[in-house]
N, C-alpha and C positions, 0 to 999 in steps of 0.2 A: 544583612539577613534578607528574608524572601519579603516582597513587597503584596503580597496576595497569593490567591488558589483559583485556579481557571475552573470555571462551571460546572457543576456535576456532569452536565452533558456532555461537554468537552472530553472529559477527564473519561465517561463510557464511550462515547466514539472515539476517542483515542487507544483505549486499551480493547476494544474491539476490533476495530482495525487492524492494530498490531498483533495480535494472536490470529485473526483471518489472513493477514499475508503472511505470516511467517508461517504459518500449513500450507498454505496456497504455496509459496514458494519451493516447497519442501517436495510435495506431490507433485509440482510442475517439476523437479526435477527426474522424480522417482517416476513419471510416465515414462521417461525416455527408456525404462528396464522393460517393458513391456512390448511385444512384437510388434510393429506397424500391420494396421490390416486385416488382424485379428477382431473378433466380436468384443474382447475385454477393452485393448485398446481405445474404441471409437466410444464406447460408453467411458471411459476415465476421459479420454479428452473433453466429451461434451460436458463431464461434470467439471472439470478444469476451467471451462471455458464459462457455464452457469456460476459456479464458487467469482471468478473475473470477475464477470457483470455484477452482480451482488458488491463485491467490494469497491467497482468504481464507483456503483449507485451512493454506497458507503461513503466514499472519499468526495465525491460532490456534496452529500447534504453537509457533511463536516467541513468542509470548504466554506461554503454558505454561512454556516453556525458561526467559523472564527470570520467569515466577513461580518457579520451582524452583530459582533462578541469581539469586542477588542481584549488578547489575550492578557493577565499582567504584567505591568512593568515588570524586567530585571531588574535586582538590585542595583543600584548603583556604587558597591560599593566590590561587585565583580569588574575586571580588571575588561577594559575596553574590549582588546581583541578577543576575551569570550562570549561578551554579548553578539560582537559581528557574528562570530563563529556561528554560535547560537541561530542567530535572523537567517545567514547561510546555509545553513546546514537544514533547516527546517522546509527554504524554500526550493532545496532540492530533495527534498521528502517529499514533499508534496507534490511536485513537478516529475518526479518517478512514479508514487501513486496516481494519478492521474493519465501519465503517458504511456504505462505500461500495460493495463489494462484493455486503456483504448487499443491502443497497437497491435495487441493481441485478436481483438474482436475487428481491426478493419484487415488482419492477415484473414481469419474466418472466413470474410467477406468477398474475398481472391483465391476459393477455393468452391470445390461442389457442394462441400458440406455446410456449410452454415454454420450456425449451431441447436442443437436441437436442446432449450432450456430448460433444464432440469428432466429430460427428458419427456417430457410435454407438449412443449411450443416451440413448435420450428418456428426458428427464425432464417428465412432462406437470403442467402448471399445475396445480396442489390450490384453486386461486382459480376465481372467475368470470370471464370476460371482460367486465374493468371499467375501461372507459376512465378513466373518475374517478381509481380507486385505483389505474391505471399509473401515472397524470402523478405522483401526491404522490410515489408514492417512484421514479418516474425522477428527478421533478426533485431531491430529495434524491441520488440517485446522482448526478446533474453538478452540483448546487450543490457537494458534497463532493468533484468533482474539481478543481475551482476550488480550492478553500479549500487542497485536497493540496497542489496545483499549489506554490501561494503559502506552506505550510507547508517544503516540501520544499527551496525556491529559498530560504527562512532556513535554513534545515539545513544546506544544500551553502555559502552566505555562512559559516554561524559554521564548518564547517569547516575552508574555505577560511582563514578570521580565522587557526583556532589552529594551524594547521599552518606558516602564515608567521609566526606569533610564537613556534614550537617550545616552547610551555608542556607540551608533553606530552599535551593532551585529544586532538588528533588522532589522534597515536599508537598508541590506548587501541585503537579500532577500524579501523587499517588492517592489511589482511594481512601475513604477512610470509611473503613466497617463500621457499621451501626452510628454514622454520622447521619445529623439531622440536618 
């Protein structure tokens, strides 16, 4: 069975996160239906790009949180190669959350535009406008929402697995309503 329950903290910057990327991901698709160069266009990208920053800022303090917060033990009485699984599959969650975001705001930054945050606060490019060094790390920011995409859809699989096998790992990180 489950050896503990990670943080209330955890447990809401986990499931914050995961419902901000999984929109974010969704809208960063659905910009592409939109004209290039259009007035709609540049306002969804800059909220594209404000929603980004918000969830890196996101994925940093939660970073922080499980560094000062050792998560709990797995069980041990799950079978080795799921715990690796588990340790793997999480540190490439977090290395897409993390990389993807950034990527995103240092292509911004190899552009004229910048980004203007939340439509407020420009934040103007510290780069050159350099088509070149847009594409590498756009395409880093969508090759990494692929990769998410497909990390994320085993994530929701294994939890899906442990929650219909009630071993407890589900347990560990689902809320509990009107928990003290």
């Amino acid at each position: 069975m489950n050896s503990g329950r990670y943080t209330r903290v955890a447990i809401g910057l986990h499931w914050l996160v995961a419902v901000a990327v999984i929109g974010q991901v969704v809208f960063g698709w659905r910009i592409e239906d939109v004209p290039r160069g259009t007035p709609p266009f540049g306002m969804l990208i800059n909220l594209h790009k404000s929603i980004g920053l918000t969830i890196w800022a996101l994925v940093v303090i939660r970073l922080g949180w499980r560094l000062g917060h050792r998560p709990p033990a797995l069980s041990m009485s799950l079978p080795v190669w799921q715990r690796i699984a588990a340790g793997v599959s999480h540190f490439a969650l977090y290395a897409c959350l993390f990389i993807m975001p950034l990527a995103g705001y240092l292509a911004s930054n190899f552009s004229k535009h910048g980004v203007l945050l939340y439509g407020t606060v420009r934040l103007a490019p510290w780069g050159p406008d350099d088509k070149a060094m847009y594409a590498v790390f756009n395409t880093v920011h969508v090759g990494a929402s692929y990769v998410l995409v497909a990390l994320v859809a085993m994530h929701v699989a294994a939890a899906a697995y442990h929650a219909f096998r009630r071993d407890g790992v589900f347990q560990r990180m689902w809320p509990r309503i009107g928990a003290a």
